[in-house]
RODO-720704 format. One record per residue (C-alpha): residue number from 1; x, y, z. Coordinates in steps of 0.5 Angstrom, whole numbers, padded with zeros to 4 digits. Layout:
zator,x,y,z
NUM,X,Y,Z
...
END
This chain:
zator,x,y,z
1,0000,0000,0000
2,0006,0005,0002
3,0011,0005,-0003
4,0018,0008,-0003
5,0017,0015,-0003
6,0013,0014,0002
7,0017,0011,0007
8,0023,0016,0005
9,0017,0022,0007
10,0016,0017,0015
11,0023,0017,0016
12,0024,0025,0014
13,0019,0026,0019
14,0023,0022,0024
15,0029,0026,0023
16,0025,0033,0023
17,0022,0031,0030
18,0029,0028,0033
19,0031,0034,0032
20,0026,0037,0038
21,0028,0031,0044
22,0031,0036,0048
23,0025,0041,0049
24,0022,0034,0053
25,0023,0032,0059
26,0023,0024,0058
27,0021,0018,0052
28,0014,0019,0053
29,0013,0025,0052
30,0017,0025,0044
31,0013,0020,0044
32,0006,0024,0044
33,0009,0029,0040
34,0009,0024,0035
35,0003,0022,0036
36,-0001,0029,0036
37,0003,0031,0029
38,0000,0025,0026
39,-0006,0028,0029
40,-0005,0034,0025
41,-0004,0032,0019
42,-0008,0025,0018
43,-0015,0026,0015
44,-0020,0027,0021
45,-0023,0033,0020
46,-0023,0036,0026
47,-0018,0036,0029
48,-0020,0036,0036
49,-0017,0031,0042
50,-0022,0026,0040
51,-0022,0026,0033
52,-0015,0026,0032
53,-0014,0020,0036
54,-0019,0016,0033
55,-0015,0016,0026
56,-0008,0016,0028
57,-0005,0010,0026
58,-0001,0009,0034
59,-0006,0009,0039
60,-0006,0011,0046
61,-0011,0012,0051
62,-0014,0019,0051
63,-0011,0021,0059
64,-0005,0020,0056
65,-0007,0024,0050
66,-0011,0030,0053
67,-0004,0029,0059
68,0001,0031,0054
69,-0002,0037,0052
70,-0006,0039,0057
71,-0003,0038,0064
72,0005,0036,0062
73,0010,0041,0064
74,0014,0042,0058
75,0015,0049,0056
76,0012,0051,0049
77,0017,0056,0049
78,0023,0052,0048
79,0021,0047,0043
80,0018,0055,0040
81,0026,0057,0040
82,0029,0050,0037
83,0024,0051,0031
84,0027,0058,0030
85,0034,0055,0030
86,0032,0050,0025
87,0028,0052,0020
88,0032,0052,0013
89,0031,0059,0010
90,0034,0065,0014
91,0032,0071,0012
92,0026,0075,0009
93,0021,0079,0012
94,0018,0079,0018
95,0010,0079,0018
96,0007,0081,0024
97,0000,0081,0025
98,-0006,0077,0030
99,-0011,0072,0029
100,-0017,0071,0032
101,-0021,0064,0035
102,-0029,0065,0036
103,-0031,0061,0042
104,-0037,0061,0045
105,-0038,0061,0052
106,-0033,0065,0057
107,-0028,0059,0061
108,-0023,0058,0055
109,-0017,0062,0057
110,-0016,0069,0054
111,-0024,0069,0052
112,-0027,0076,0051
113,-0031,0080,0047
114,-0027,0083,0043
115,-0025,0085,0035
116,-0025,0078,0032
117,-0022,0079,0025
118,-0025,0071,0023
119,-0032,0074,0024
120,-0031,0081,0022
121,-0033,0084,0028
122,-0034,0084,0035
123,-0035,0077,0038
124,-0033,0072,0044
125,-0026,0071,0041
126,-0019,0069,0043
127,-0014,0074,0040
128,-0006,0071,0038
129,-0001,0077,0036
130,0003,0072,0031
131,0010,0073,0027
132,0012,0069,0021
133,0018,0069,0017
134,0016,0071,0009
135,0022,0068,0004
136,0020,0070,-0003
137,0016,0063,-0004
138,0015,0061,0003
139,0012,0063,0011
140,0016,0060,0017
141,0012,0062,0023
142,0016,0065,0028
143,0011,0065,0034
144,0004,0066,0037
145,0003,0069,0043
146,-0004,0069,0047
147,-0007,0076,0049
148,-0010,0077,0055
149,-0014,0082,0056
150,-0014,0085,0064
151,-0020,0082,0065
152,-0016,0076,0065
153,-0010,0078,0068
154,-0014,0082,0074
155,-0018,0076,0076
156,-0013,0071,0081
157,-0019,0066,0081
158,-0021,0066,0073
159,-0012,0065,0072
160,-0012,0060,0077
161,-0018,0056,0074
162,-0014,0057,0067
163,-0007,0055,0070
164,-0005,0062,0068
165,0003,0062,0071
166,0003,0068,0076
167,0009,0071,0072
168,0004,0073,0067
169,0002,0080,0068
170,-0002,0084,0062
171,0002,0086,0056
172,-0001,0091,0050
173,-0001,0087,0044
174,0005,0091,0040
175,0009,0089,0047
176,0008,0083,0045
177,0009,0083,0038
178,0016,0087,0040
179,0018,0081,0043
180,0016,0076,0039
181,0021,0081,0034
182,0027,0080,0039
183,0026,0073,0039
184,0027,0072,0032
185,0033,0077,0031
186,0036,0072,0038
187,0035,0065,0033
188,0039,0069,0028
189,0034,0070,0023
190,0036,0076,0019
191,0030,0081,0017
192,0030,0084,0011
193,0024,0089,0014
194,0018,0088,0019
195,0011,0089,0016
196,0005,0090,0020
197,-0002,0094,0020
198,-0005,0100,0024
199,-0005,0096,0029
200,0002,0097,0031
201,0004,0102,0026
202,0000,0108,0030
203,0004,0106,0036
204,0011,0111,0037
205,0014,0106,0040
206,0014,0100,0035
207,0016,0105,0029
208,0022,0107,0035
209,0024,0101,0037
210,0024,0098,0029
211,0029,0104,0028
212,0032,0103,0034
213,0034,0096,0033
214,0035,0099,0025
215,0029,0094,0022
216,0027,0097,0016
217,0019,0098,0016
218,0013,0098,0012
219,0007,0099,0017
220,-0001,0100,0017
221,-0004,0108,0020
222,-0009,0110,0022
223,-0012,0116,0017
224,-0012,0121,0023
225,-0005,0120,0025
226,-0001,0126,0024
227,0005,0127,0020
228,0010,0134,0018
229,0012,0135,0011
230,0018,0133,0010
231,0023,0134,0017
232,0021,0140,0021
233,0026,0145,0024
234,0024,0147,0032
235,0026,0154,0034
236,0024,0158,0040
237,0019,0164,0038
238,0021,0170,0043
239,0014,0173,0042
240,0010,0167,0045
241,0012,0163,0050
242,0013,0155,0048
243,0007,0150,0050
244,0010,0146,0056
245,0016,0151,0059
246,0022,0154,0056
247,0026,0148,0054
248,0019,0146,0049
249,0020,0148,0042
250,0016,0150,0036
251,0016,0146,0029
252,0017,0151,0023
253,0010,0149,0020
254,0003,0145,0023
255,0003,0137,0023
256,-0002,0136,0019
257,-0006,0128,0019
258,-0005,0123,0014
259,-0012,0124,0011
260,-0012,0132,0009
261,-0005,0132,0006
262,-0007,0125,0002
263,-0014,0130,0001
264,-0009,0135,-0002
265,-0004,0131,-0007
266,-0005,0134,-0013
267,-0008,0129,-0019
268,-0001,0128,-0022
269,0002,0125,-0015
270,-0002,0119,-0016
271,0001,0113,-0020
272,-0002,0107,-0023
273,0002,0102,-0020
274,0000,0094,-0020
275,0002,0088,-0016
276,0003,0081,-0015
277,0001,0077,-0009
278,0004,0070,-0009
279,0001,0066,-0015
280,-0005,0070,-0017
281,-0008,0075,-0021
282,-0004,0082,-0021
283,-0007,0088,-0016
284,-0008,0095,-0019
285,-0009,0101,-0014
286,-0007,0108,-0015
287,-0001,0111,-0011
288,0002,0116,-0008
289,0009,0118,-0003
290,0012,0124,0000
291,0017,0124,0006
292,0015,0125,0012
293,0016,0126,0020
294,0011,0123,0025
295,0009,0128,0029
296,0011,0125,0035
297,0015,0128,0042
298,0017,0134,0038
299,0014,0137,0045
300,0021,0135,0048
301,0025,0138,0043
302,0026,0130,0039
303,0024,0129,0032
304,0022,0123,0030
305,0026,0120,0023
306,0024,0122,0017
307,0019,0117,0013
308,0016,0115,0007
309,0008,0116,0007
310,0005,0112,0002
311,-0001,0113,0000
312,-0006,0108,-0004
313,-0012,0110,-0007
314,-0017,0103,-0010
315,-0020,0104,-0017
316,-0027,0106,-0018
317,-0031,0112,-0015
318,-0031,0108,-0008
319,-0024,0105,-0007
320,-0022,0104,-0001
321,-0016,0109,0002
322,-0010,0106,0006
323,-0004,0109,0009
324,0002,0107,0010
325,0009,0109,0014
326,0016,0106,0010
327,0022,0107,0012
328,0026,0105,0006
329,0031,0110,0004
330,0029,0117,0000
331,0031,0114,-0006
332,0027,0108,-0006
333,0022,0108,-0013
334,0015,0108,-0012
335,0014,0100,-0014
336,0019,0098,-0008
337,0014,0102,-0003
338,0008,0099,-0005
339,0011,0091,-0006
340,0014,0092,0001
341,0007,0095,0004
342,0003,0089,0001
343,0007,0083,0003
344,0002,0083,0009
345,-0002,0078,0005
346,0002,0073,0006
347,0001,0072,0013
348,-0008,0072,0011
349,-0005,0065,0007
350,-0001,0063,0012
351,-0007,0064,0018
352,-0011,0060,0012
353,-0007,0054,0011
354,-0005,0052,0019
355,-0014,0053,0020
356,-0016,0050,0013
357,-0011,0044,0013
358,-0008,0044,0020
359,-0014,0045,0025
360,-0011,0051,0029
361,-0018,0054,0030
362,-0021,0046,0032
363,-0017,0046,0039
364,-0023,0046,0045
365,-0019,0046,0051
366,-0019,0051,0056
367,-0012,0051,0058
368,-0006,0057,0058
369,-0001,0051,0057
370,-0006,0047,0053
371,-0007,0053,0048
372,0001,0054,0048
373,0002,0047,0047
374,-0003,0046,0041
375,-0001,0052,0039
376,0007,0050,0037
377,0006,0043,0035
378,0002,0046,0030
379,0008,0051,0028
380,0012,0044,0028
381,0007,0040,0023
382,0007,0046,0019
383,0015,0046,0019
384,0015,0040,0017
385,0011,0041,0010
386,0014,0046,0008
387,0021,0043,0007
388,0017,0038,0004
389,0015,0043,-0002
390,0023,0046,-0001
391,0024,0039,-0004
392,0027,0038,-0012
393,0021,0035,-0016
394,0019,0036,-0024
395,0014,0041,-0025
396,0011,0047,-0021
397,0012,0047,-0014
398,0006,0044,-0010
399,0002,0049,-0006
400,0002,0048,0001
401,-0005,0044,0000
402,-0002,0039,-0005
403,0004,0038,-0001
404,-0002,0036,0005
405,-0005,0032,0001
406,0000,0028,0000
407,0002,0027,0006
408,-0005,0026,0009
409,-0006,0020,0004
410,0001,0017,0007
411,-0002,0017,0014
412,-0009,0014,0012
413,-0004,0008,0009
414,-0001,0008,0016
415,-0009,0007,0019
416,-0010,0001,0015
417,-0004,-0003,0016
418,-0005,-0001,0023
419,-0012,-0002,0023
420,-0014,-0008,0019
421,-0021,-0007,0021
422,-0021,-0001,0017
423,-0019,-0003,0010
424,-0024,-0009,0012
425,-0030,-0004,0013
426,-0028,0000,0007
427,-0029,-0006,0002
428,-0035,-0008,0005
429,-0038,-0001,0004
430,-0035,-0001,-0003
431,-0040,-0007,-0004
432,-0045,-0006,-0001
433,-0045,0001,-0006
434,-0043,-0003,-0012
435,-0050,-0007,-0009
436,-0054,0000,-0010
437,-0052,0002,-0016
438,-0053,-0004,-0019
END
């Protein structure tokens, strides 16, 4: 039933997971890691504790099963920190971004209602800020960490019953994704920029740190941010005393928002510029750039780097606007502005191929460690996919569902030699539907 090429990817798979040995504590548990990967990737589909368990072709009890993820004291971050040390492809862009679980009643751990970008809307969610590596061809994810709103965090009893560690205290959801930035640059990864939406973008703090750390950027505002044309120069007016104390100086012109300076382009600013995202059709907006200075801490006398502001006007009479801060240099074209500022889609396929092909989202325990666990095994399957597409092979690449195919069909092979009844019961099935036809 397996030929050689199958048992070639097994044994791939052997080594991929030997390599994370170390991150648990005995036998047993790397033991278990098999047992859930195959979960994963096998064929069930839902991939809840039960449904995995019942198609995979190494089967234990469902204590120990649930144990594993639920209750066993390994530490995700670990096994999260060796996953960035092996990933094959070491440099790209950073995409940072959240994801979000829909859940419908109010004990699963970090639970709230809140923005929930799977519904588009404000529901009862889970909300994961994510980082994953984009390498021209290929996502890597880097880490997911769980937001915890401080409804959570100020609830001992709510932590306790989730098994909230007591070291976990309240963090904004850019301080956790500035951290999952330093944990990337720890693993050696070379970034070539950071990307990000408004969600960070409007945060002074990030765009400094992102400088500070000298990451190129391209990052998501909000229309009523507001910026200096070009770089401002701060002086003291005699005439009138500055707006703080006499240490305060004034900016030689206004700040003005994002939305009035792009109002107020003139038409010949604007360029037709096309894009592609990955495989698909070709993309077309309008667009327009000027250098700029975010109009933050001028107060104290400190300017903010100058940026590029890009400007992105969708065709028709109601396209949407969008408004990004680049800090790419002051040569940069207009086309590396734009392809850089739309690397984002790239993480919107990623979400969709861990969720789609990987059940992220199916996870139903209500744990801390339990979402921390699920969570990086998935990473790991995912991982492991993608180094099978990085394989040599006649014709295009296989998308990352193909490649997942292919390895679902090699588990369901497993299912049947480890489980005779199975193949017995697909006979006796195909039969019977022969039976019907006839």
């Amino acid at each position: 039933m397996l030929d050689q090429h199958s048992w070639a990817l097994l044994r791939r798979l052997t080594r991929w997971l030997d390599q994370f040995k170390d991150c648990f504590g005995h036998r047993a548990q790397h033991v278990s890691l098999r047992q859930y990967v195959d979960g994963v990737l096998g064929d069930s589909a839902r991939k809840s504790m039960s449904a995995m368990l019942e198609r995979i072709s190494e089967p234990t009890s469902y204590q120990a099963f649930q144990h594993f993820i639920t209750h066993a004291p390994w530490d995700a971050e670990l096994v999260w920190r060796r996953l960035r040390a092996v990933i094959p492809e070491r440099t790209g862009i950073l995409i940072l971004d959240e994801t979000s679980f829909p859940k419908s009643g109010p004990h699963s751990v970090g639970v709230a209602r809140q923005y929930c970008g799977a519904l588009g809307k404000v529901a009862n969610c889970q909300v994961a800020v994510t980082a994953a590596l984009w390498t021209k061809q290929r996502a890597w994810p880097m880490g997911a960490a769980l937001y915890l709103p401080e409804a959570w965090t100020t609830d001992p009893t709510r932590c306790a019953a989730a098994r909230i560690p007591a070291t976990v205290r309240f963090q904004e959801k850019w301080r956790l994704a500035l951290t999952l930035v330093r944990r990337t640059r720890a693993a050696g990864v070379t970034l070539t920029a950071v990307v990000a939406d408004a969600e960070y973008g409007d945060n002074s703090t990030v765009r400094q740190t992102l400088h500070r750390l000298r990451l190129p950027y391209a990052l998501g505002i909000s229309p009523t941010l507001t910026v200096f044309r070009g770089t401002p120069t701060l002086r003291i007016d005699r005439q009138q005393p500055p707006p703080r104390n006499r240490r305060d100086g004034w900016p030689d012109h206004e700040p003005v928002s994002v939305r009035a300076l792009s109002d107020a382009l003139p038409a010949r600013a604007w360029r037709r510029v096309a894009w592609r995202n990955g495989t698909n059709p070709p993309w077309e907006a309008d667009f327009a750039a000027r250098r700029v200075t975010p109009a933050t801490d001028w107060r104290h006398r400190r300017l903010a780097p100058e940026v590029w502001l890009l400007c992105e006007r969708g065709l028709g009479p109601t396209g949407r606007r969008r408004h990004y801060l680049v800090s790419l240099p002051s040569s940069a074209s207009l086309k590396q502005l734009v392809r850089l500022a739309h690397h984002r889609w790239a993480i919107e396929q990623h979400y969709q191929d861990l969720k789609t092909e990987l059940g992220l989202d199916h996870f139903e325990g209500r744990s801390y460690p339990g979402w921390q666990h699920h969570m990086v095994i998935s990473a790991v399957a995912y991982a492991f996919i993608q180094r099978e597409r990085m394989r040599p092979r006649e014709g295009p690449q296989l998308t990352f569902p193909q490649a997942r195919a292919f390895v679902q069909e090699i588990f369901t092979g497993l299912l049947f030699i480890s489980r005779p009844r199975y193949m017995q019961w697909m006979k006796q099935a195909e039969q019977r539907f022969r039976q019907l036809r006839i």
